[in-house]
TIVO-2410 file (N, C-alpha, C; in nm, 3 decimals):
# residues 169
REC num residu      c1      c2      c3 atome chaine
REC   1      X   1.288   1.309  -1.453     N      A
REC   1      X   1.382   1.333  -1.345    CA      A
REC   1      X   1.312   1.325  -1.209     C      A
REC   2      X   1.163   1.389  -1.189     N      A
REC   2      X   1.105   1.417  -1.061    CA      A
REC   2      X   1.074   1.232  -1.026     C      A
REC   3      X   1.056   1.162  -1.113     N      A
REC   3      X   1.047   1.000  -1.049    CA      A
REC   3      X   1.168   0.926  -1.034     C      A
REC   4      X   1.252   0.958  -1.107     N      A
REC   4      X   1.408   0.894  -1.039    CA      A
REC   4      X   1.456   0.924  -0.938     C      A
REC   5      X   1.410   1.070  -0.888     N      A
REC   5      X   1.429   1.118  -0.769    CA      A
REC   5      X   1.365   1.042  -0.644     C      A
REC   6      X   1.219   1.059  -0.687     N      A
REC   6      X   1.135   0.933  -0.608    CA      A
REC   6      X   1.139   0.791  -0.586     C      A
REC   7      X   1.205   0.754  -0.714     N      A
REC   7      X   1.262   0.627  -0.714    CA      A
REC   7      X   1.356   0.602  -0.603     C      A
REC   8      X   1.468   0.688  -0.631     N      A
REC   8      X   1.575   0.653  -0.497    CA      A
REC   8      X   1.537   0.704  -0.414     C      A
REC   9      X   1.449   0.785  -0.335     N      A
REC   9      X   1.383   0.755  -0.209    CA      A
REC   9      X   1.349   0.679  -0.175     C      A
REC  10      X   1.249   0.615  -0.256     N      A
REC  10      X   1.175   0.476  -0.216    CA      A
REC  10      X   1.262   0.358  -0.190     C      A
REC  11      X   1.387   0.368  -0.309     N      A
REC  11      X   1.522   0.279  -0.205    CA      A
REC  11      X   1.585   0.275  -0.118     C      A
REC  12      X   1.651   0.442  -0.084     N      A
REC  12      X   1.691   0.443  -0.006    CA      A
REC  12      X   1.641   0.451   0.149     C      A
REC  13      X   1.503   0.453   0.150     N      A
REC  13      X   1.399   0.400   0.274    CA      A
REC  13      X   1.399   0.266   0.323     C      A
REC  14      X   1.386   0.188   0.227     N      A
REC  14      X   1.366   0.068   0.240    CA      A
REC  14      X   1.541  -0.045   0.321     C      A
REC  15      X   1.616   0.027   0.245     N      A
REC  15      X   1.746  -0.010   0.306    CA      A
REC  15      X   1.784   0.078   0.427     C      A
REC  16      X   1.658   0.156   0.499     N      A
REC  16      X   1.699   0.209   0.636    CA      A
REC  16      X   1.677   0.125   0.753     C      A
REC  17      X   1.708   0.102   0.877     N      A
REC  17      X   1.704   0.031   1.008    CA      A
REC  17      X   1.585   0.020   1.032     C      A
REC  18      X   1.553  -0.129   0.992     N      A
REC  18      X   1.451  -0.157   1.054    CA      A
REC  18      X   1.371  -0.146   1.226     C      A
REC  19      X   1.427  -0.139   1.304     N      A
REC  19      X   1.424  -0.120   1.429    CA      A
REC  19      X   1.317   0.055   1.443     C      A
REC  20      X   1.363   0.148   1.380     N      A
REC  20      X   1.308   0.264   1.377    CA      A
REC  20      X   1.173   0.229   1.259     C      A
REC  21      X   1.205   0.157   1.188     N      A
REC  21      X   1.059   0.142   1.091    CA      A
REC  21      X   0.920   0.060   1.186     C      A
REC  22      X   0.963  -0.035   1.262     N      A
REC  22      X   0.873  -0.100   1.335    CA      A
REC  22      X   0.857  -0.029   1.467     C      A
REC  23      X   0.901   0.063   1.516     N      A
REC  23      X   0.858   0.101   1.637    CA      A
REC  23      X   0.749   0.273   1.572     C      A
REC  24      X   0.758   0.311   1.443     N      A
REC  24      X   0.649   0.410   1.446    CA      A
REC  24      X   0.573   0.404   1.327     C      A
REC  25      X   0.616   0.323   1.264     N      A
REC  25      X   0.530   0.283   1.099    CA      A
REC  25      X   0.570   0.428   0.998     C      A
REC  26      X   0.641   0.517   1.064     N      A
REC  26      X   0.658   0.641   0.961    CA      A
REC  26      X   0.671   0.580   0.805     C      A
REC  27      X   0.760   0.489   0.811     N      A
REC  27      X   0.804   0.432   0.679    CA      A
REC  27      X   0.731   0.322   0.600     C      A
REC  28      X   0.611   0.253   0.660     N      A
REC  28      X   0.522   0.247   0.609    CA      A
REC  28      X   0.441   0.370   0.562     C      A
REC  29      X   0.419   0.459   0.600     N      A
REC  29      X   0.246   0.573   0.515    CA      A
REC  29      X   0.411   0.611   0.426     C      A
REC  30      X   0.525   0.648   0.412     N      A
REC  30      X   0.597   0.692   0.333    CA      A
REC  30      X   0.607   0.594   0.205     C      A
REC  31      X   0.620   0.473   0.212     N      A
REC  31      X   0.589   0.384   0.081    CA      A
REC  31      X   0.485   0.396   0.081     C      A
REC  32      X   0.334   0.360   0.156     N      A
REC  32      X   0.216   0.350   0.013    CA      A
REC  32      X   0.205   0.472  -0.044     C      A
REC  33      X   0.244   0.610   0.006     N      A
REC  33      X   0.206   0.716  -0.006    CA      A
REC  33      X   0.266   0.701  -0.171     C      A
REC  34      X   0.435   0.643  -0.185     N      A
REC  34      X   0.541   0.629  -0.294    CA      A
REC  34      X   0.467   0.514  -0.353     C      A
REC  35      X   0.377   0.444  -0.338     N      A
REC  35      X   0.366   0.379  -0.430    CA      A
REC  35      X   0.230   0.428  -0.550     C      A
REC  36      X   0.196   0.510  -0.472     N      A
REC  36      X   0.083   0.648  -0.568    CA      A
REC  36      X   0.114   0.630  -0.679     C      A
REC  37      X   0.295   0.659  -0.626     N      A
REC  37      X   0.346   0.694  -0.803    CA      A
REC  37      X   0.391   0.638  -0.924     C      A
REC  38      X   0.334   0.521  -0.867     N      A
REC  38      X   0.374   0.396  -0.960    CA      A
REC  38      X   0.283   0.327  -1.018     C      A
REC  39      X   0.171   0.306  -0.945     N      A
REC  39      X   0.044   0.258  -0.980    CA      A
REC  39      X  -0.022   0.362  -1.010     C      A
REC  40      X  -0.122   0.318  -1.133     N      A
REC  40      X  -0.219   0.353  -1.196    CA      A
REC  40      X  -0.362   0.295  -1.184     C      A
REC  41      X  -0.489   0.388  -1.155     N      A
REC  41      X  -0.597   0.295  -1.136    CA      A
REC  41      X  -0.662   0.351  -1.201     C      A
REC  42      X  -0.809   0.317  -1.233     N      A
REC  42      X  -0.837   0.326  -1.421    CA      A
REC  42      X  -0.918   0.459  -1.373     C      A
REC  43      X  -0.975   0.520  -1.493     N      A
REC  43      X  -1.048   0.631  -1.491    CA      A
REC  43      X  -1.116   0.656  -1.390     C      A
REC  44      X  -1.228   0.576  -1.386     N      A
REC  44      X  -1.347   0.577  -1.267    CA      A
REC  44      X  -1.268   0.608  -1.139     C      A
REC  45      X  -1.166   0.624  -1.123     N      A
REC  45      X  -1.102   0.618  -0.988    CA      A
REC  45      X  -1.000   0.733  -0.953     C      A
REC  46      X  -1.042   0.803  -1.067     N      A
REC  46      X  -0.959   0.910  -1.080    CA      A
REC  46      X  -0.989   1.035  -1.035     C      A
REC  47      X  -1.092   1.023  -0.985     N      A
REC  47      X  -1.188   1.147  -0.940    CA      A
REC  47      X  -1.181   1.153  -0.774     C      A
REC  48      X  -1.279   1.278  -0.752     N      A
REC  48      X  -1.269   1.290  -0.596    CA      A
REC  48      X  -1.163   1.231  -0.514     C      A
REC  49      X  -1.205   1.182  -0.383     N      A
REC  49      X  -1.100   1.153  -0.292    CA      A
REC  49      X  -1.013   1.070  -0.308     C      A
REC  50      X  -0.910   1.045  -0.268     N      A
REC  50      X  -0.773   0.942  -0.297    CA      A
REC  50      X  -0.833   0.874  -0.124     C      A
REC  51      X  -0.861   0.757  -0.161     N      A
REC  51      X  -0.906   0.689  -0.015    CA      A
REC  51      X  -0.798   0.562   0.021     C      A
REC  52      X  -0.728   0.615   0.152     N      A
REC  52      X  -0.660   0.491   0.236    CA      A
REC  52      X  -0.721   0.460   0.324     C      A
REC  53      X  -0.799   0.316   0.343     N      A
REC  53      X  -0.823   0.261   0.425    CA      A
REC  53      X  -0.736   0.155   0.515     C      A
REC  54      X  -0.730   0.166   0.657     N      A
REC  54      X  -0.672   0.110   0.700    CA      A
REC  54      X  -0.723   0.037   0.784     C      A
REC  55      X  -0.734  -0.121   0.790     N      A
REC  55      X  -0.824  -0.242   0.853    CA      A
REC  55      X  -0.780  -0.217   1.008     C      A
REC  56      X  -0.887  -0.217   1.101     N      A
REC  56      X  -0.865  -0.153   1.251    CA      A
REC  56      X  -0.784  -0.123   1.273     C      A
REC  57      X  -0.721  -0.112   1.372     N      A
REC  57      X  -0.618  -0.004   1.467    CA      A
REC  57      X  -0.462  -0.044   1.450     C      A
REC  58      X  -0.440   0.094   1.378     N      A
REC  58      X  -0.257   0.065   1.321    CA      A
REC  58      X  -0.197   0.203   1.375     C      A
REC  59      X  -0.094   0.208   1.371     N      A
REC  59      X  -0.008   0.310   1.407    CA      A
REC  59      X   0.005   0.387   1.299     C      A
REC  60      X   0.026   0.279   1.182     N      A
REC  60      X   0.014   0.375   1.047    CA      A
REC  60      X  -0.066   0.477   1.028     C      A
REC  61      X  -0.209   0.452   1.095     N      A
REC  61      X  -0.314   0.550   1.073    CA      A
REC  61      X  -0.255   0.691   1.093     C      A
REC  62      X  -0.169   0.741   1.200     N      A
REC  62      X  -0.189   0.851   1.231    CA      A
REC  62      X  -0.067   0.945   1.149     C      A
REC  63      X  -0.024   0.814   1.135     N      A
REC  63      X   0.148   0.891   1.043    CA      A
REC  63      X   0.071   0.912   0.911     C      A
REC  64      X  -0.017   0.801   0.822     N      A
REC  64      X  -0.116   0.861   0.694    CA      A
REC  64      X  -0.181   0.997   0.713     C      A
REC  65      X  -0.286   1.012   0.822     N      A
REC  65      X  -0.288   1.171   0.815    CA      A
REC  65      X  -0.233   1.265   0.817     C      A
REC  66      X  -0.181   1.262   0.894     N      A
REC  66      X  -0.040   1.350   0.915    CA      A
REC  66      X  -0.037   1.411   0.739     C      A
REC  67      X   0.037   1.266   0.674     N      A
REC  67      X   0.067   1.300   0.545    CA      A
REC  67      X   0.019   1.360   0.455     C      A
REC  68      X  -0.160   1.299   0.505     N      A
REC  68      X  -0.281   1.344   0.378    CA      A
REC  68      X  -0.293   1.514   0.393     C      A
REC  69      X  -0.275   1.539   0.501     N      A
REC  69      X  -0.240   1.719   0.538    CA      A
REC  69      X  -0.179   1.802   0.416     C      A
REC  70      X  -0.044   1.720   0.370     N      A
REC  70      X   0.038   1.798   0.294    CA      A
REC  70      X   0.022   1.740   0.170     C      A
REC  71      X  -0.074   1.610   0.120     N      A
REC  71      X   0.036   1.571   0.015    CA      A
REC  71      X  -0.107   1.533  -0.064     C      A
REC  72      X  -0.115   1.536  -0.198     N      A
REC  72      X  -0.196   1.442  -0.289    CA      A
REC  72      X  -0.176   1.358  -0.337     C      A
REC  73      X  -0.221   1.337  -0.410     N      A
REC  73      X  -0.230   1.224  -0.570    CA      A
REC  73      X  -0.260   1.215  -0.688     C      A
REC  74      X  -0.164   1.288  -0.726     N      A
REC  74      X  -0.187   1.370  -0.879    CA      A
REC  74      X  -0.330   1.486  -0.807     C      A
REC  75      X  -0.433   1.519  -0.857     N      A
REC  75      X  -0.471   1.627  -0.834    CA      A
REC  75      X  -0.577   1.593  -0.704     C      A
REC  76      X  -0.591   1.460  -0.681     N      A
REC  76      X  -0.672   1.408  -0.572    CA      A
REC  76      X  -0.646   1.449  -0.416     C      A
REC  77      X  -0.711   1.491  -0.339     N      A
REC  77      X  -0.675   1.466  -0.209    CA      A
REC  77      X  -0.706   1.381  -0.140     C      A
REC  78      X  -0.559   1.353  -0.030     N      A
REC  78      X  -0.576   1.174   0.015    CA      A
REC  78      X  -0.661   1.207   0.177     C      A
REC  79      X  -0.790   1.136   0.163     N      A
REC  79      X  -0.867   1.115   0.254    CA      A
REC  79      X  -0.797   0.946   0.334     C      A
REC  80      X  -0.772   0.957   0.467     N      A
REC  80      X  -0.780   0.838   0.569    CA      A
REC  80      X  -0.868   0.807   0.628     C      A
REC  81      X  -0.927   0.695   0.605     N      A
REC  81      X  -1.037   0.594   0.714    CA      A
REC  81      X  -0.978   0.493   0.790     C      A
REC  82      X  -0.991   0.468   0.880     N      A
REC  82      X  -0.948   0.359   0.983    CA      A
REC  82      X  -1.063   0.292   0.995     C      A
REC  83      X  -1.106   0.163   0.928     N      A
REC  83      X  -1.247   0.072   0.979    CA      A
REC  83      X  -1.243  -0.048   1.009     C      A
REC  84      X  -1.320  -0.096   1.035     N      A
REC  84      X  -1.308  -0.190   1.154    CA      A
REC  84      X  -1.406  -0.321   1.049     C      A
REC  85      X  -1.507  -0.284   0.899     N      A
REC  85      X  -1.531  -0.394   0.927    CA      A
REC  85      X  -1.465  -0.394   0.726     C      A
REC  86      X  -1.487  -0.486   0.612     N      A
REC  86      X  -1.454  -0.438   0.480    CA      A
REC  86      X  -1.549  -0.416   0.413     C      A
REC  87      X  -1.678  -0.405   0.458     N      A
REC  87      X  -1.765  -0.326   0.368    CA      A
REC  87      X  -1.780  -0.167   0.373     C      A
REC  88      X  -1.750  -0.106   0.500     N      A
REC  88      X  -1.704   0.009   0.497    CA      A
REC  88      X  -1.609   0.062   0.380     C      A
REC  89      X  -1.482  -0.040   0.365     N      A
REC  89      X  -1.428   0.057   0.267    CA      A
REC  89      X  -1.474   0.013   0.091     C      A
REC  90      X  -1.620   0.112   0.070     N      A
REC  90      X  -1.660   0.049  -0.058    CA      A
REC  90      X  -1.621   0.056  -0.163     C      A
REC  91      X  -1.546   0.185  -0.164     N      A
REC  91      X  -1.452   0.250  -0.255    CA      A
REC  91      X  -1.357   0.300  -0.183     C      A
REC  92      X  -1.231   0.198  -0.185     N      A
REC  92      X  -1.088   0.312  -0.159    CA      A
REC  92      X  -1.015   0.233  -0.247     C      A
REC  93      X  -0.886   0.320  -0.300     N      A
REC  93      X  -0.822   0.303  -0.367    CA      A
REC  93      X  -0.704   0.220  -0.303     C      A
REC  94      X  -0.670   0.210  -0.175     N      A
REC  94      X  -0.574   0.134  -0.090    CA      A
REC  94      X  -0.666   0.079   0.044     C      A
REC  95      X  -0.588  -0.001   0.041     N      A
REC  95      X  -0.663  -0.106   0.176    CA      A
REC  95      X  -0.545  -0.182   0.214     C      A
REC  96      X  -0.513  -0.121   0.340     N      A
REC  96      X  -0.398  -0.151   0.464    CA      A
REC  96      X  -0.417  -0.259   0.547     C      A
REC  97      X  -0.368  -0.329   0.566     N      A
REC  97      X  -0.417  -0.471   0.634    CA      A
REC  97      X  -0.350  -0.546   0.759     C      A
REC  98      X  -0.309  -0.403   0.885     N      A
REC  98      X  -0.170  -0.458   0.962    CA      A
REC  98      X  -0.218  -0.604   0.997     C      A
REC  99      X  -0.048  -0.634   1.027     N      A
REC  99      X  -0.011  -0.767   1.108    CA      A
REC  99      X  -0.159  -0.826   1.167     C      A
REC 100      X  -0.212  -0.741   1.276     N      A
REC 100      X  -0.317  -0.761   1.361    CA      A
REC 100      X  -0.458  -0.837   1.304     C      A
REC 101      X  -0.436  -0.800   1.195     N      A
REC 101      X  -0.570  -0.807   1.104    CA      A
REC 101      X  -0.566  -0.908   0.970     C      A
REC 102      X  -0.436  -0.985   0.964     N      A
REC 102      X  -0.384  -1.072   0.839    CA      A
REC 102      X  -0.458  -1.190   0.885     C      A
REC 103      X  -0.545  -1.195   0.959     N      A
REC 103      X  -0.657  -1.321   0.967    CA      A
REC 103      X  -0.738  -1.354   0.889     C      A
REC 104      X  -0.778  -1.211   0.839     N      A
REC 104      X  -0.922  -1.185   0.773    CA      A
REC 104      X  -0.893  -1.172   0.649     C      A
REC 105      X  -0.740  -1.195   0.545     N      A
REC 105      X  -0.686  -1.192   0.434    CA      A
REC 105      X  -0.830  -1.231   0.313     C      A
REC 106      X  -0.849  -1.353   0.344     N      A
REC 106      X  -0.948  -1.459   0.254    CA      A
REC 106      X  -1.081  -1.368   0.214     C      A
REC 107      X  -1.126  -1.330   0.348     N      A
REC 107      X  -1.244  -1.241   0.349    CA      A
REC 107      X  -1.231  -1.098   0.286     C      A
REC 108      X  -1.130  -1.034   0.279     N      A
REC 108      X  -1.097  -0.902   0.215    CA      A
REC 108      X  -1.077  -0.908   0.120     C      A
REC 109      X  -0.983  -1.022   0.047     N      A
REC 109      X  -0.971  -1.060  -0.119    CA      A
REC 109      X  -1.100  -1.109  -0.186     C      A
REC 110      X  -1.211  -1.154  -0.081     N      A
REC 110      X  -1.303  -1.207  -0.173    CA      A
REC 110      X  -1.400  -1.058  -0.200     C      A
REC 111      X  -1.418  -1.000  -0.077     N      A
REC 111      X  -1.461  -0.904  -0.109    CA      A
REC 111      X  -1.462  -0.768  -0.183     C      A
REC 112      X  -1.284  -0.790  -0.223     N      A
REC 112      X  -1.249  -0.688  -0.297    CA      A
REC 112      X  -1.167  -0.738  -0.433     C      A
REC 113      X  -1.271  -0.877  -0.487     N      A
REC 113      X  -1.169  -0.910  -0.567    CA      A
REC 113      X  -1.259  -0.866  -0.733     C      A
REC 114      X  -1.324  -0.782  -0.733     N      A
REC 114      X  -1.338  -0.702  -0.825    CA      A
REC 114      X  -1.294  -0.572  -0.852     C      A
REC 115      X  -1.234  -0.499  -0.749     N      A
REC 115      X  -1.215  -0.419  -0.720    CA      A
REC 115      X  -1.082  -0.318  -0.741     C      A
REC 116      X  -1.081  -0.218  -0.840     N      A
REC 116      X  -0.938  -0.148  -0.867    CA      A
REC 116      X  -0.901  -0.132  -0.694     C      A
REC 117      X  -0.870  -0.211  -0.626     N      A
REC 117      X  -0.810  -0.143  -0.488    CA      A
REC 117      X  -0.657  -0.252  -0.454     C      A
REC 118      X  -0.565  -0.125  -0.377     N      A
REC 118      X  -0.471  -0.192  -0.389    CA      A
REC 118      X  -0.429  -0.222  -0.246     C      A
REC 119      X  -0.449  -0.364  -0.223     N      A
REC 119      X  -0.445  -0.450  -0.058    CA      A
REC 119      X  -0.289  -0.448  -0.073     C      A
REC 120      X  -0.266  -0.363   0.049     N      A
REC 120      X  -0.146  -0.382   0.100    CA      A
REC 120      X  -0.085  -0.460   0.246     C      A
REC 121      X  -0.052  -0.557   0.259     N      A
REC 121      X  -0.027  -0.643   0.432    CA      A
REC 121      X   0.096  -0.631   0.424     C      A
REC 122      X   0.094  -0.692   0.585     N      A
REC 122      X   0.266  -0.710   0.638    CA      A
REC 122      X   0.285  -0.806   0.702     C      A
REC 123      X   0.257  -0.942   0.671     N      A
REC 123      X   0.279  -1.057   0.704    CA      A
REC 123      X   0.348  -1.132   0.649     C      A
REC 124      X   0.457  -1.230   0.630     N      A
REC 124      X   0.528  -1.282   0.563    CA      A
REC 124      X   0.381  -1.406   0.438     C      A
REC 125      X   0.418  -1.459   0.369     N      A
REC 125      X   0.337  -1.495   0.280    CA      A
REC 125      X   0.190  -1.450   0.220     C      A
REC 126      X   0.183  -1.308   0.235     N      A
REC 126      X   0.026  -1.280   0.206    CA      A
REC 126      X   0.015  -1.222   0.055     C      A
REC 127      X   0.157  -1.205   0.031     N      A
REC 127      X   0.130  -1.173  -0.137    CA      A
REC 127      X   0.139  -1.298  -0.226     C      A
REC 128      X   0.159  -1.437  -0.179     N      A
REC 128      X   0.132  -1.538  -0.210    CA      A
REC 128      X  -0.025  -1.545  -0.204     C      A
REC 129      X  -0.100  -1.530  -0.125     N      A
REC 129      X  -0.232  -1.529  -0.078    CA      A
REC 129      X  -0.313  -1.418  -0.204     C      A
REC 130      X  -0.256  -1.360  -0.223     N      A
REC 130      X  -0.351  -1.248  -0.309    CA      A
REC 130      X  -0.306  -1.128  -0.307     C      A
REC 131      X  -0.235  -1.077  -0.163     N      A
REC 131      X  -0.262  -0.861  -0.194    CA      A
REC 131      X  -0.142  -0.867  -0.273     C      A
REC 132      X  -0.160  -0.748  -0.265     N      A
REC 132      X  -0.081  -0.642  -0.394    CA      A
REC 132      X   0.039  -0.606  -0.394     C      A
REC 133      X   0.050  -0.585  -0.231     N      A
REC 133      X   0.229  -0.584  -0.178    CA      A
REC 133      X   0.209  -0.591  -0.030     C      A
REC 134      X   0.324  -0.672  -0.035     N      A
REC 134      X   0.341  -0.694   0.131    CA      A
REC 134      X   0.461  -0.667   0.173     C      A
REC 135      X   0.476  -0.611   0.276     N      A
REC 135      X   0.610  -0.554   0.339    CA      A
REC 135      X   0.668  -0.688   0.448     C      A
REC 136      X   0.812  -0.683   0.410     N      A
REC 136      X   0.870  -0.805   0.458    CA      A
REC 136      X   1.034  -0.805   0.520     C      A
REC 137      X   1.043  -0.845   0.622     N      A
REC 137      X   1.195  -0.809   0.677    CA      A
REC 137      X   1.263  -0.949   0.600     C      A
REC 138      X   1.377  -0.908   0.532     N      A
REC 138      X   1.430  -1.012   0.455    CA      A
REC 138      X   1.606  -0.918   0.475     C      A
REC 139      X   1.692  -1.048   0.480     N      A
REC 139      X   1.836  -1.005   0.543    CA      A
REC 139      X   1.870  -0.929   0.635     C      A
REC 140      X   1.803  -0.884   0.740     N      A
REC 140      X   1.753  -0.750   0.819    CA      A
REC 140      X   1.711  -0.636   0.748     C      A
REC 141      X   1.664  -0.637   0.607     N      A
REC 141      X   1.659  -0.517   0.530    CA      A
REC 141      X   1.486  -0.518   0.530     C      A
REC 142      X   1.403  -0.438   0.512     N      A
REC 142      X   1.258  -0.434   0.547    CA      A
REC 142      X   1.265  -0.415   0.296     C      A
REC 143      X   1.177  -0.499   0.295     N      A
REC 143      X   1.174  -0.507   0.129    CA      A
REC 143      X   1.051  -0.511   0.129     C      A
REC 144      X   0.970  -0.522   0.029     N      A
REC 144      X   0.823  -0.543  -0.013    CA      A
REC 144      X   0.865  -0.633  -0.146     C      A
REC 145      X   0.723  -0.733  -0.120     N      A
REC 145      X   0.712  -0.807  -0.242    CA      A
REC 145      X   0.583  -0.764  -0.321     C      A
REC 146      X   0.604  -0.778  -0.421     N      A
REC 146      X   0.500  -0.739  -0.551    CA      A
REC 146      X   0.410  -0.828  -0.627     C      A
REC 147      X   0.281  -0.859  -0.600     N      A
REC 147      X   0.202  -0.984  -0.679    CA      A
REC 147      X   0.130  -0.894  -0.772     C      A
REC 148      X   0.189  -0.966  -0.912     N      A
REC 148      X   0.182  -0.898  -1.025    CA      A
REC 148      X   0.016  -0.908  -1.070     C      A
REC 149      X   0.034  -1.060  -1.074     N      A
REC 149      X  -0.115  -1.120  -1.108    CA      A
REC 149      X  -0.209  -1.031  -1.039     C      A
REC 150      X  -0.200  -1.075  -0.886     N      A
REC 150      X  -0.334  -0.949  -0.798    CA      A
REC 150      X  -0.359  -0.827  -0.823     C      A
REC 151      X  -0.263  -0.761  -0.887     N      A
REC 151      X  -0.286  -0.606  -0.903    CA      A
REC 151      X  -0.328  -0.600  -1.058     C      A
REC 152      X  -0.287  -0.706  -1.143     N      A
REC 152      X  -0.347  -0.721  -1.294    CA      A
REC 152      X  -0.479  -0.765  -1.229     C      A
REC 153      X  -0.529  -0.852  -1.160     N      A
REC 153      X  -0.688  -0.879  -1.148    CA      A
REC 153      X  -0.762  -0.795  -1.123     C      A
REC 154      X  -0.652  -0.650  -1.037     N      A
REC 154      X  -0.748  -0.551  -0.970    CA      A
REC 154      X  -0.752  -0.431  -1.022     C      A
REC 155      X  -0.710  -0.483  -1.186     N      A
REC 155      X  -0.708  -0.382  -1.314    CA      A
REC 155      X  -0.621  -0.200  -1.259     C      A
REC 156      X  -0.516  -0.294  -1.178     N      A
REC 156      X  -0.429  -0.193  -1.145    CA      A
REC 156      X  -0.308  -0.211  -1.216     C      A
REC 157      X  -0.260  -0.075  -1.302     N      A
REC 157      X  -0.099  -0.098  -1.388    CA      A
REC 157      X  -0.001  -0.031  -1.302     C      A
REC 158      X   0.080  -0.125  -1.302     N      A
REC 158      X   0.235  -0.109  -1.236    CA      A
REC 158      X   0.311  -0.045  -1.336     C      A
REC 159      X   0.424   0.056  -1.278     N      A
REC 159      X   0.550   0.059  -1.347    CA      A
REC 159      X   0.650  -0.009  -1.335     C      A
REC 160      X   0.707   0.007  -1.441     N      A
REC 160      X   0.817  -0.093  -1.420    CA      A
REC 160      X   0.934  -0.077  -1.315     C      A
REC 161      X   0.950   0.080  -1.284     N      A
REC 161      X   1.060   0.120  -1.178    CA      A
REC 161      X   1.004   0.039  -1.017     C      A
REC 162      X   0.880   0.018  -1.024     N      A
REC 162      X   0.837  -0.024  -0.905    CA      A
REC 162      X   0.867  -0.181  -0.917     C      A
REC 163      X   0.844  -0.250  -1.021     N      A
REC 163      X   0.863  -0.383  -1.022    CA      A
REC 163      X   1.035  -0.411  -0.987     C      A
REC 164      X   1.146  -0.299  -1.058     N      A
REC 164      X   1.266  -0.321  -1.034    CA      A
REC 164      X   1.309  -0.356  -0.897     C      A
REC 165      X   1.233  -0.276  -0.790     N      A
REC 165      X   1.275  -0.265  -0.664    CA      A
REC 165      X   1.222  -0.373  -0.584     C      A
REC 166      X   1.104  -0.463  -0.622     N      A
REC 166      X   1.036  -0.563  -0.571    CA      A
REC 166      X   1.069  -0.695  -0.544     C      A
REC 167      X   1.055  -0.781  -0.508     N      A
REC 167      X   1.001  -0.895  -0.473    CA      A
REC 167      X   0.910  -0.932  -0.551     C      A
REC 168      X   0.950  -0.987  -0.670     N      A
REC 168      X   0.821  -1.037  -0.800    CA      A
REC 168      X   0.740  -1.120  -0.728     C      A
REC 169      X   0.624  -1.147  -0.658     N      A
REC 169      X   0.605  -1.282  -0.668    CA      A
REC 169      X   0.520  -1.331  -0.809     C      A
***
């Protein structure tokens, strides 16, 4: 019951006004935060800090702390980094990739393409490119698409409630 509940949050967010989603990113750190609960990353990763990294300077950053204040991940607490280059983030479990920074796509997938980490962008075609989910304004509705393959390479398991709501690519 407590993930169906979460489930229709995570919908009923996504079908909210975009206009308020792009002027404070609240509703970005509110999905990756929701997508915790869907993805699974393997043992080794299950320990200590829950790490969001976020590739230089986003707005998201400050709405993620905010969050990491109140909230975990399963028993983890979520630590935020904001860095500037991708060897900094050597271990995080998410890696944020705003608009600003979808240059450096090639270079972040190569560098993290062993890696249980789950690259999230917001550029139109970058989950074609490799990450894991990308957030996308489609009909005026703000949706995310889902690359199944990338998150199977990055020995990350999806649920299926998350695939329902997606953008397969």
């Amino acid at each position: 019951m407590k993930y169906k509940l979460l489930l229709f949050t995570l919908f009923c967010a996504f079908f909210s006004s975009p206009q308020n989603y792009a002027q404070n990113y609240k509703f970005h750190s509110v999905f990756i935060y929701n997508f915790t609960k869907y993805i699974q990353w393997p043992s080794s990763y299950q320990n200590g800090n829950f790490v969001i990294a976020v590739l230089g300077k986003s707005e998201v950053t400050d709405n993620l702390i905010k969050m990491s204040a109140v909230k975990t991940v399963g028993t983890q607490k979520i630590e935020v980094k904001e860095i500037n280059d991708n060897s900094l983030a050597s271990k995080c479990h998410i890696l944020f990739i705003p608009n600003n920074k979808s240059n450096t796509i090639d270079e972040v997938l190569a560098a993290f393409s062993s890696k249980p980490t789950l690259i999230i962008t917001e550029k139109v075609g970058l989950a074609k490119k490799g990450s894991g989910i990308n957030f996308v304004l489609q009909g005026g509705k703000w949706r995310f698409e889902l690359n199944k393959t990338a998150l199977e390479t990055s020995n990350l398991k999806v649920s299926g409630e998350l695939s329902k709501l997606a953008i397969v690519i």
